[in-house]
Each structure stands twice: as C-alpha cells, then as structure tokens.
N, C-alpha and C positions, 0 to 999 in steps of 0.2 A: 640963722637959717634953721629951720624948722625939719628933725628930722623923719621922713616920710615913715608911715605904718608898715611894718610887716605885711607881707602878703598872704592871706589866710586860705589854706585849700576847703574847698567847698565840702561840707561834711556829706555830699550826695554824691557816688563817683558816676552816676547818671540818673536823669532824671527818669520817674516814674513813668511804666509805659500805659500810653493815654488812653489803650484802646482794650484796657482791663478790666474787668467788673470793678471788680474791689482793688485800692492801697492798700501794703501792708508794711507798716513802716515800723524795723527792729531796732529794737537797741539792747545791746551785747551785755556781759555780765562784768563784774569787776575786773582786770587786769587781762580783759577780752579787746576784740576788735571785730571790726564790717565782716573782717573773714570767718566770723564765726558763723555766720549765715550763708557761707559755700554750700550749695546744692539745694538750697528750698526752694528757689526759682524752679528746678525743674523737678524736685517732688510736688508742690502744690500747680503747679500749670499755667498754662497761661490766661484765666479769669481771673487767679491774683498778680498782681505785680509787686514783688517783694524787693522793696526798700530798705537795705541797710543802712544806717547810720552812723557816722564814723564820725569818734569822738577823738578832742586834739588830743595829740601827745602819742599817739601810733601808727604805725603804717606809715599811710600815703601823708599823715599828718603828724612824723614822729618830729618834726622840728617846731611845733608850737607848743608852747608848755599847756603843761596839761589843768584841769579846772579844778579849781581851789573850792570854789562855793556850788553847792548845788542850784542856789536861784538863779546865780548868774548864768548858769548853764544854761537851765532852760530857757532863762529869758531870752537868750541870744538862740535856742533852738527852735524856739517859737517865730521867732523873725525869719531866722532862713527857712524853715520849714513853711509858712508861711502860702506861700503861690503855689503849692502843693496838697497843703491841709483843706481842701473843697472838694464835694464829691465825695463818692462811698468811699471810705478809707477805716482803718483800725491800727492800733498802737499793739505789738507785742514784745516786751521786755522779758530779759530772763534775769533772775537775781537782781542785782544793782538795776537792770536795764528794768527790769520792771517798777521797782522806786519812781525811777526818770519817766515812765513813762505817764504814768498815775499824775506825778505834781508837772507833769507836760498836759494834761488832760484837763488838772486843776484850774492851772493858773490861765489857759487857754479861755474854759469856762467865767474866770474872774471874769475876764475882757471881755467878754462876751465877740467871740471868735468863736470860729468853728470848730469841732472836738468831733473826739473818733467815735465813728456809730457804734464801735468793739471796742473793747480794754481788755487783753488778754496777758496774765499776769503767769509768769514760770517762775517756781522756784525760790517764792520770796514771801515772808509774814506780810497780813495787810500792814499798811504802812502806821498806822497809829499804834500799833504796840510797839513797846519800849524795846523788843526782842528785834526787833527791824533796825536799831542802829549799832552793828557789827564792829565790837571793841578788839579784833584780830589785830586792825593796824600797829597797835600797840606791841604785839609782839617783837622780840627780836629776830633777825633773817631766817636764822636757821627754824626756829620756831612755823613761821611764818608761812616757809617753804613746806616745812612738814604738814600744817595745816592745810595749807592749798592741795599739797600731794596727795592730802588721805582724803580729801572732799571732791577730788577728780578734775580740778582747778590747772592743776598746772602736772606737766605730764615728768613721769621721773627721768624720762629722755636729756631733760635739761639741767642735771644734776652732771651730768659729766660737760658742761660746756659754761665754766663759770661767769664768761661776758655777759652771756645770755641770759643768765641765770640774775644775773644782779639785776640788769636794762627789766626783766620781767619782775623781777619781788618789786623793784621803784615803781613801779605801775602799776602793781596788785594796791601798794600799800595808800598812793595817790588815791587810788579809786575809792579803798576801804576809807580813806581818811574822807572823800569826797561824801560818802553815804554817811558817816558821822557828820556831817552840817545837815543833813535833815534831823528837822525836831518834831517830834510829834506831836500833833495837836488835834482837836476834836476834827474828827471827820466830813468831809464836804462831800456831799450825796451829788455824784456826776449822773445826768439823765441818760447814758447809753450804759447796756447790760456788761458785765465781769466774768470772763472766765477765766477759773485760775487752775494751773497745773500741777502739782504738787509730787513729786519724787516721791513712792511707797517707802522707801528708804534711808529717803534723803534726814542727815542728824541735825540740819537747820531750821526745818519747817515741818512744824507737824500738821496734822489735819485741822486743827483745832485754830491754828493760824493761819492758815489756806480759809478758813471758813469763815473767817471776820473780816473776811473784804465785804461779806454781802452788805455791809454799813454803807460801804462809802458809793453804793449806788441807792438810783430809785427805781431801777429797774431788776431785770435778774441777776442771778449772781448766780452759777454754775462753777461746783466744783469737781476736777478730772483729775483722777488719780492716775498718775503714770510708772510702769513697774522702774525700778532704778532709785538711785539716786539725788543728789544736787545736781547732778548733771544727765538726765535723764536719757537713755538714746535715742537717736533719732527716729531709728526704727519703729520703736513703739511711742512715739512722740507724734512725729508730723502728720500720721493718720488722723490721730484725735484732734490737732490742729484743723486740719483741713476741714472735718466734720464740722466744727465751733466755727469755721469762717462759711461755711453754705449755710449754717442753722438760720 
C-alpha cells in the first residue's frame, strides 16, 4: 500500500486581488517569513495588491521541511505561482528573497512563460558576483546569532528565550545554506527594468554591488539608495518602493 503525500500548505495565504493595477509578489529575506511584509498592503494602497510568499519550513508552513536546493524551489514556485504570474505584476525580494526572485524571473524567461514587467531587488549584490553566496552558514550558533543580531536580522529580544532562539538560527542557517546552492554564472539579460535598493549602511552590499545588476537586464536598471542598513526602515523605504512601482 502506497503511502499518500503530505499535504502541502499553499504558499499564497490568498490569492491576489484581481481588481489591482499591478501584482506585487515578495519574498522575504533569509530566516524571514510572509510576515515580514505586515503593513505594505496598506502603505502602498490598493492599485497594488501585495503578494506575500511563504516559503516551507515557517509559519503557517512550519511542518514542511524546509528547501535544500534553490532550483528546486523555484521550479516548484514557478508552477504554483503560475495562474497568477499574467497581467501587470512585479517580483520584489529582499536579501535572500531577492536571489529567489531574480532566478524566478530567470528560469521563468528560460520557458518562455511570462515574467514580471519589474524586478525590484532590496538588499542584495547582483547575483553573479562571488560576494552573493553568503559563507555565514558556516558559522557556529553563537557566532551566527551574533551576526544576524549586529545586521538587524534577528532581534536581541530572542536571546532571552532559548527554544526560539534555536527553532530561529535552524532557519536562518537553512536559508543561508539555501543561498549557497546558487552558483554564479554569466548573466542572463531579463527584458523588464531593475530596481535595486541598497542600505546607505548596510556592511553587506555596497553600491558598487547594487550597481552590477544593471548587466542582468536589457532594459533599465535604477539604483535607490536608502538611508539604514541591511535592513533598511520602512519608513524611508516604502515611499521609494511605491514611487519605482507608478514609474
């Protein structure tokens, strides 16, 4: 007897509202989740409809394990996202989420399927330099945690609540491991425009790496400096978001 499949929670906790200009469909940073995009529905309004996507292994999806390979990922993001990815839509990723979103745009374009009329990248080197595959996993916890703590990643609230604290480093370090199976390789020029956000701040991404995405288009490639960090605030964030999604 053949034992039936796990039941997989749908990585969309509803589907996109139909009656929006533009999709905006996120994906969250390494050892993040859908909740990390609490409140942009109602900063950016309702001409966008903002799309979280929730990756296994959190949340509403903490009993699926979590993804090994990055191609696998998107190939299977590509499917479900799928009956959705038509119509004005755009991809913005932060960190990690912008990797996913970039070889979701990629591999989209392989197929020749439809891809987002925006690429909007937070937070992250373009994806073909060497400096894009984040050797932190390696670290040990304590290390690890320090790391996350001083880059704004993980809050030091959790440092007094050790279950949490583990359940969170296993899933920072899944994800960091996750971004190590991207390889880098010569750039694939996607036909919709780039914009990338980059942390004044931020000790991961300098300007100089913000500004080598414009390879991987053929179109424009706008870069936006935002005052902060790796984790830039909101505050001075979703303005210039919103601007890049009417442009």
């Amino acid at each position: 007897m053949t034992r039936a499949a796990p039941l997989r929670t749908p990585c969309l906790a509803r589907p996109p509202d139909a009656t929006a200009r533009l999709r905006l469909f996120c994906f969250h940073h390494a050892g993040g989740a859908a909740s990390a995009f609490a409140g942009w529905q109602e900063a950016l309004g309702p001409d966008v409809s903002v799309v979280p996507v929730q990756l296994p292994g959190r949340e509403a999806r903490i009993r699926e394990p979590r993804a090994r390979d990055l191609g696998t990922l998107v190939a299977d993001l590509s499917d479900e996202l799928d009956p959705w990815l038509t119509g004005p839509h755009a991809y913005y990723g932060h960190s990690m989420g912008a990797l996913l979103a970039y070889r979701l745009a990629v591999a989209r374009a392989r197929a020749g399927r439809p891809g987002p009329d925006r690429l909007l990248a937070g937070a992250f080197p373009a994806p073909h330099l060497p400096r894009a595959v984040v050797p932190a996993a390696e670290l040990p916890d304590d290390d690890l945690v320090a790391w996350m703590t001083r880059i704004g990643g993980m809050s030091p609230a959790l440092l007094e609540y050790p279950q949490w604290l583990a359940a969170m480093t296993a899933i920072v370090r899944d994800d960091l491991a996750l971004c190590r199976s991207h390889r880098p390789d010569r750039p694939v020029p996607l036909d919709c425009p780039i914009d990338v956000f980059t942390g004044t701040t931020d000790p991961l991404v300098s300007r100089g790496d913000a500004a080598a995405w414009g390879v991987h288009t053929r179109a424009a490639c706008r870069v936006h400096p935002v005052p902060g960090g790796h984790f830039f605030p909101r505050e001075t964030f979703l303005p210039r978001l919103a601007a890049a999604l009417a442009a």
